[in-house]
C-alpha positions in Angstrom: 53.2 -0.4 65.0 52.8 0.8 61.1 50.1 3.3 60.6 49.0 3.2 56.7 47.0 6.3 54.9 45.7 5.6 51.8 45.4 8.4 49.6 43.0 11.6 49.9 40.0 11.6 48.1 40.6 13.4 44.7 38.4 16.3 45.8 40.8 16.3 49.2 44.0 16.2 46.2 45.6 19.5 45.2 47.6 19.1 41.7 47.8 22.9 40.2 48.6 25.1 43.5 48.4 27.8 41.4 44.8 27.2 40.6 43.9 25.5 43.7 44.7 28.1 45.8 43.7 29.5 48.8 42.4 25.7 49.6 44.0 24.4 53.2 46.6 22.1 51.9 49.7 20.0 54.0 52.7 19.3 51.8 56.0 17.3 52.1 58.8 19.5 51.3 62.0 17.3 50.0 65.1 19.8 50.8 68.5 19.5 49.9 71.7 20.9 50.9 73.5 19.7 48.2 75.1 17.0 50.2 71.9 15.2 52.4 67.9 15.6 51.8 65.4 16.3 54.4 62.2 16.0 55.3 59.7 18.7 56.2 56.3 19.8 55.9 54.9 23.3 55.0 50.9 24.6 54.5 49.6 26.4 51.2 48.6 29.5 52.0 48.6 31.1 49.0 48.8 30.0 44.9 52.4 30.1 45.1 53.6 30.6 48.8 53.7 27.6 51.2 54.6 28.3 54.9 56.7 26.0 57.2 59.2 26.1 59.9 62.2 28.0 59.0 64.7 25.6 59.8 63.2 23.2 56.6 64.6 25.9 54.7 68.0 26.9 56.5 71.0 25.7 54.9 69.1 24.4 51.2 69.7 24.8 48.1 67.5 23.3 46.6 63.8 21.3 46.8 59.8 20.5 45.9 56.7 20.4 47.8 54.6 17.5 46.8 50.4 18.0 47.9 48.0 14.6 47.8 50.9 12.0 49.1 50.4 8.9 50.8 52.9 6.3 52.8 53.1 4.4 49.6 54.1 7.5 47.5 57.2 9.1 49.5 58.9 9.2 46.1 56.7 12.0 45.0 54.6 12.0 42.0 55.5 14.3 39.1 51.8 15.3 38.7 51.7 16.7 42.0 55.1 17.8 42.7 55.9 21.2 42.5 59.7 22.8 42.5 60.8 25.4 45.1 61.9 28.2 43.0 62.9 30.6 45.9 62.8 30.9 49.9 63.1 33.3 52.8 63.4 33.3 56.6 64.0 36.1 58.9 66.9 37.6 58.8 66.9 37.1 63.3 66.5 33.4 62.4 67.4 31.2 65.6 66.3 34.3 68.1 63.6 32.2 70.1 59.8 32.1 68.0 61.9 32.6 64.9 61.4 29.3 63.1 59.3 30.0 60.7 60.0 30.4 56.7 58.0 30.9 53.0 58.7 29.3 50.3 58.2 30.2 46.8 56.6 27.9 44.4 
């Protein structure tokens, strides 16, 4: 069975996370590894920091968040797609309640 979202409202849409921010926002992280992407998901908690499970970040070089997506948009849009300039996890990554990671916008 196919479940379809249609886009947020605007008001719901965050473009600028720097100016948007501390708004509750859900974003699809695209991450790379140089070889494979992946998938994850991460909150904005702050203009430039997004929060997510450390093991979206594990292992990449490389990625973007993308805020106000639908089904229909799993390309991203460039208006709402920000690049990952930096990201951290704890350094006893893997010890049991230690998935968790920030990213930098």
């Amino acid at each position: 069975m196919a479940v379809h979202y249609g886009a947020p409202p605007e008001k719901e849409q965050i473009h600028s996370p720097a100016e948007q921010s501390p708004f509750w926002a859900i974003g699809r992280l695209l991450m790379s590894d140089g070889a494979h992407w992946y998938v994850g998901s991460g909150s904005l908690i702050a203009p430039a920091f997004v929060l997510t499970a450390g093991h979206v970040l594990q292992g990449k070089v490389a990625g973007t968040v993308t805020f106000g997506y639908d089904i229909t948009d799993l390309a991203g849009n460039a208006t709402r797609t920000v690049a990952i300039a930096a990201a951290a996890i704890p350094a006893n990554y893997g010890v049991q309640g230690w998935d968790i990671g920030v990213a930098r916008l």
